[in-house]
SEGUZA-758442 format. One line per field, with one value per residue (C-alpha): residue in one letter; x, y, z; residue number from 1. Coordinates in pm, 1 decimal, always signed. Layout:
// residues N
aa <- (A,...)
x <- (X,...)
y <- (Y,...)
z <- (Z,...)
i <- (NUM,...)
// end
This chain:
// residues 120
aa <- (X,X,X,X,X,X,X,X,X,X,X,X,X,X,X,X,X,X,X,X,X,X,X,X,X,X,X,X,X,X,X,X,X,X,X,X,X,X,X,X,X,X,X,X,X,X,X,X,X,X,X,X,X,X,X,X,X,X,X,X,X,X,X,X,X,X,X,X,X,X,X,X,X,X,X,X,X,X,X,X,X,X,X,X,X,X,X,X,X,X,X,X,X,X,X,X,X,X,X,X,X,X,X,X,X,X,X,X,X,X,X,X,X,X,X,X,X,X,X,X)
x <- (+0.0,+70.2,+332.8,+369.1,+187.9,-67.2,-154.8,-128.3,-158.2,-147.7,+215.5,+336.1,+645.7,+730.2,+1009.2,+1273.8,+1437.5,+1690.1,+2033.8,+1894.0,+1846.4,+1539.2,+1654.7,+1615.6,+1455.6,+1538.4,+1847.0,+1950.2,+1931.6,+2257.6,+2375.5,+2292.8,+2651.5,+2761.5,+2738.8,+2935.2,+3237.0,+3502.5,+3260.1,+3022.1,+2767.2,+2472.6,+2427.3,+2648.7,+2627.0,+2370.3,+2069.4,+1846.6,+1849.5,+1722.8,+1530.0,+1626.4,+1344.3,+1332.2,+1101.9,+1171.6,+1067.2,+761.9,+529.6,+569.1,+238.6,+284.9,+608.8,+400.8,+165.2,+475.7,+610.3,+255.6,+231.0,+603.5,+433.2,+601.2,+506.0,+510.7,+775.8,+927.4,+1326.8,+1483.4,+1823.1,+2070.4,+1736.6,+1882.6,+1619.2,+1695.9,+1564.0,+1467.0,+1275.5,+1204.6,+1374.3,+1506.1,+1392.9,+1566.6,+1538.7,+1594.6,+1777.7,+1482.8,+1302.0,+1649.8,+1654.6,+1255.8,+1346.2,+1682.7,+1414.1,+1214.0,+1447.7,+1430.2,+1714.7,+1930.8,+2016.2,+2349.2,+2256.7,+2478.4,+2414.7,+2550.9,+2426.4,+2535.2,+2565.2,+2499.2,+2849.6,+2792.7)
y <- (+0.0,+353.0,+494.4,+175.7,-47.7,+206.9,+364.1,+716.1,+900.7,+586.0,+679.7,+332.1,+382.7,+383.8,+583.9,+381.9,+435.9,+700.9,+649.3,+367.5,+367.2,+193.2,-122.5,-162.6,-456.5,-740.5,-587.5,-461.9,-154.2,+43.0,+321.6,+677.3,+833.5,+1056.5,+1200.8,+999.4,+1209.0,+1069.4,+975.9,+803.3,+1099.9,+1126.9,+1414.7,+1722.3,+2047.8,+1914.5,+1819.5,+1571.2,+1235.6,+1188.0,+965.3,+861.5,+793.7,+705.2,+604.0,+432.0,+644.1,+769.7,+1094.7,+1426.7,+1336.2,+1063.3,+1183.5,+1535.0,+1247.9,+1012.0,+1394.7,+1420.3,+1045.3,+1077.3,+1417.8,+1675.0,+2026.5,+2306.8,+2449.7,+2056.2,+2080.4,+1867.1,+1803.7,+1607.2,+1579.8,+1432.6,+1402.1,+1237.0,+1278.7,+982.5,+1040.6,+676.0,+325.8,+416.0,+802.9,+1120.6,+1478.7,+1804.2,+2073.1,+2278.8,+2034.1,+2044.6,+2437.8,+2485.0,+2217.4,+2428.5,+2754.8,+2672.0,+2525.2,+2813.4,+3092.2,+3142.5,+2778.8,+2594.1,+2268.6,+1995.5,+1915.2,+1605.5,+1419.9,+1228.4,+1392.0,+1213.7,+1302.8,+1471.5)
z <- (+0.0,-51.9,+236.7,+365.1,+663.5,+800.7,+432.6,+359.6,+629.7,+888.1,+1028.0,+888.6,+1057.2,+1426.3,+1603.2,+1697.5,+2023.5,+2089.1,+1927.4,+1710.3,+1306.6,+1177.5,+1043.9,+687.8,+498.3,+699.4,+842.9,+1183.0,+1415.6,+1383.2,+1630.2,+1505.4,+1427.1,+1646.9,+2035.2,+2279.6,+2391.6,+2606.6,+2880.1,+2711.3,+2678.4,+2457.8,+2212.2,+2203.0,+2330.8,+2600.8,+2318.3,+2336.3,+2216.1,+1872.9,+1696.3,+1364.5,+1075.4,+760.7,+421.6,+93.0,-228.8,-239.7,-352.9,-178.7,-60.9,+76.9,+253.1,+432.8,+584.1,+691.4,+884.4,+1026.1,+1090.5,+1321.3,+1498.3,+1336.9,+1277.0,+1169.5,+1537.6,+1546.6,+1529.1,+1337.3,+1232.4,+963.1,+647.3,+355.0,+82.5,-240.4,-577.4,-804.4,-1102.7,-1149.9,-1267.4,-1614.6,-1624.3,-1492.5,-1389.8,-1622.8,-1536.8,-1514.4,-1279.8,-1025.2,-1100.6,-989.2,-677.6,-576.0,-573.5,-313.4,-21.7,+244.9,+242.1,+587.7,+534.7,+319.3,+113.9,-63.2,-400.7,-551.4,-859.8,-1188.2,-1519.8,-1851.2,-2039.5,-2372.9)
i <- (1,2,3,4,5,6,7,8,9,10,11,12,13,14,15,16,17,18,19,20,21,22,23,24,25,26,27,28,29,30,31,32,33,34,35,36,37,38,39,40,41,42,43,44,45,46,47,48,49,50,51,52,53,54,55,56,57,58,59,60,61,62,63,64,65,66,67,68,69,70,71,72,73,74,75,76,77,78,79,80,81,82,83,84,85,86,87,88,89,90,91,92,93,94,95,96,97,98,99,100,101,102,103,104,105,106,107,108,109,110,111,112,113,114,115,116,117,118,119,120)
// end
């Protein structure tokens, strides 16, 4: 089904504990990188502990109901988002698409761009 267990807007997914990855397809939990310190600390700087989460491909859609489905909103922090682009098995993005995509992330903020160009 769409999103996963739980369908759309169904929050699929659970929150794993702190410090823990969700495990993916049959594999295991692995540490979130990170935190520690010489004395065995959690987070830096005094923070929380986080909880990673994650989802295979899917629609923009789909992905604003997985955020709503994990409780956050519009004031949640949250830190390290890596989103990645796919246009589809055997199809890719224009320029123009990336362009229009690169145009709407938020100013105030850096971003790392990394991608693979067809050679002329």
């Amino acid at each position: 089904p769409p999103g996963g267990p739980g369908g759309l807007f169904g929050g699929g997914a659970t929150p794993t504990q702190p410090g823990v990855n969700e495990p993916p397809e049959g594999g295991q939990p692995a540490p979130v990188p990170g935190g520690g310190g010489i004395f065995g600390g959690g987070a830096t700087g005094g923070g929380k502990p986080r909880i990673a989460l994650n989802n295979p491909p899917t629609s923009p859609l789909n992905l604003i109901g997985k955020l709503e489905g994990w409780g956050i909103g519009p004031a949640t922090p949250v830190a390290e988002v890596s989103i990645k682009v796919s246009a589809g098995l055997g199809s890719q993005i224009t320029g123009a698409q990336l362009k229009e995509l690169l145009k709407k992330l938020p100013d105030g903020m850096t971003f790392e761009l990394s991608l693979e160009k067809e050679d002329d």
